[in-house]
C-alpha positions in Angstrom: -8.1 33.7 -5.8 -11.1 31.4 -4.9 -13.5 30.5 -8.1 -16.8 28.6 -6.7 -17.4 26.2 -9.6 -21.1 24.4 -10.1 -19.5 21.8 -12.4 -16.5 20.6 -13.7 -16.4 18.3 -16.8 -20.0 18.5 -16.4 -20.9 16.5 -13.7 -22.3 17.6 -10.3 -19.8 17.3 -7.0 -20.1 16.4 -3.4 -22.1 19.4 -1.9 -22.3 21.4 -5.0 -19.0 22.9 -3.7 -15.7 23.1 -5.8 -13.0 25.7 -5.3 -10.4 26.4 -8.0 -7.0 27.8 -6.6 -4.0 28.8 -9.2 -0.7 26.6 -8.3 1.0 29.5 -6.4 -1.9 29.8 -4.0 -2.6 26.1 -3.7 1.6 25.6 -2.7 1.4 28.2 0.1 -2.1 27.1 1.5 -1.4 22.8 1.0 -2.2 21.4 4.4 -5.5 24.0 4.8 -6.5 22.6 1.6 -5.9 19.1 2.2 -8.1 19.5 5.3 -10.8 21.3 3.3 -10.4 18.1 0.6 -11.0 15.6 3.8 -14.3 17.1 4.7 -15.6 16.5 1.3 -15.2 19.8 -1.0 -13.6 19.6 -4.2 -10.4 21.4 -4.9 -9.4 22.2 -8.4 -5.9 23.0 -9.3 -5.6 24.9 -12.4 -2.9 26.7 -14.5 -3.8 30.3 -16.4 -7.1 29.1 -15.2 -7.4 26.2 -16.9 -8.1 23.6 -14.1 -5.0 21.2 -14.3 -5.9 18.9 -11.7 -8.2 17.8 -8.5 -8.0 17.2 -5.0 -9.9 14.6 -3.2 -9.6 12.3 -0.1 -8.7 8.6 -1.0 -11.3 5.8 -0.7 -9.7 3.8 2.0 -9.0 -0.3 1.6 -11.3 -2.2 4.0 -9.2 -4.5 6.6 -8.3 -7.6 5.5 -9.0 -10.7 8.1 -6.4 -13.1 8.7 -6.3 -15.1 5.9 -7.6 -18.4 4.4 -5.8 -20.7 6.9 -6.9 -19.1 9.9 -8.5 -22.5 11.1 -5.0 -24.0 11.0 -3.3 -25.1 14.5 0.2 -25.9 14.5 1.0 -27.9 17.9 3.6 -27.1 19.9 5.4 -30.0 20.1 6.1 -30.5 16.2 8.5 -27.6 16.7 10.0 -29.4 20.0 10.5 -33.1 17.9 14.1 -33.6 17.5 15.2 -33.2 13.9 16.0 -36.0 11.2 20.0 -36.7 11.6 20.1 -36.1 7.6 18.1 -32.9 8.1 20.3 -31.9 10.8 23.1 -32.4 8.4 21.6 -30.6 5.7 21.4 -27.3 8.1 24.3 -27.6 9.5 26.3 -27.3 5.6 27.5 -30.8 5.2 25.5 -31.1 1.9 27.0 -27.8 0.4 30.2 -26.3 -0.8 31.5 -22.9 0.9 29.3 -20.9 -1.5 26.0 -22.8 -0.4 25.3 -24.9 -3.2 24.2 -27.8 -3.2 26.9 -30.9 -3.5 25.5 -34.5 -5.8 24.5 -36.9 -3.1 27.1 -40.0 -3.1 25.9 -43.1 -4.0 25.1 -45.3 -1.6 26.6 -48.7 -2.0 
């Protein structure tokens, strides 16, 4: 059962168009009205024929850019730079117990 409405909550919709379908009919027909929601009418839900709820296309996010530090250059050859023999240490676990954390630094005499 299709019910063209002029208004709902009294405001005027995209096109002037809205179509109220019970739940039963709106489960079987989903995907046709999903399509008819995408070209821009207004589908209304309802419940005894009370509308319950509406169906409209989202408003899509605009694509972010790439970001703030999108000036920023790395050079290759800071990843290519042989490591700090402490650092090295560090990653390789000789600064940590078997469980990862981190060991007091001995005092150096």
């Amino acid at each position: 059962m299709v019910k063209p409405l002029d208004h709902i909550d009294g405001r005027k919709h995209i096109f002037g168009m809205t179509a109220q379908f019970n739940i039963a009919e709106a489960k079987a027909k989903l995907s046709e009205l999903l399509d008819r929601a995408l070209t821009g009418e207004e589908i209304v839900i309802a419940r005894a024929g009370e509308p319950m709820a509406r169906l409209m296309p989202l408003k899509r996010k605009a694509r972010q850019g790439r970001g703030v530090w999108r000036h920023w250059k790395i050079p290759d050859d800071i990843f290519l730079e042989p490591m700090d023999p402490e650092d090295l240490d560090a990653a390789e676990g000789k600064f940590s117990d078997e469980f990862g954390i981190s060991l007091p630094l001995a005092d150096k005499p």
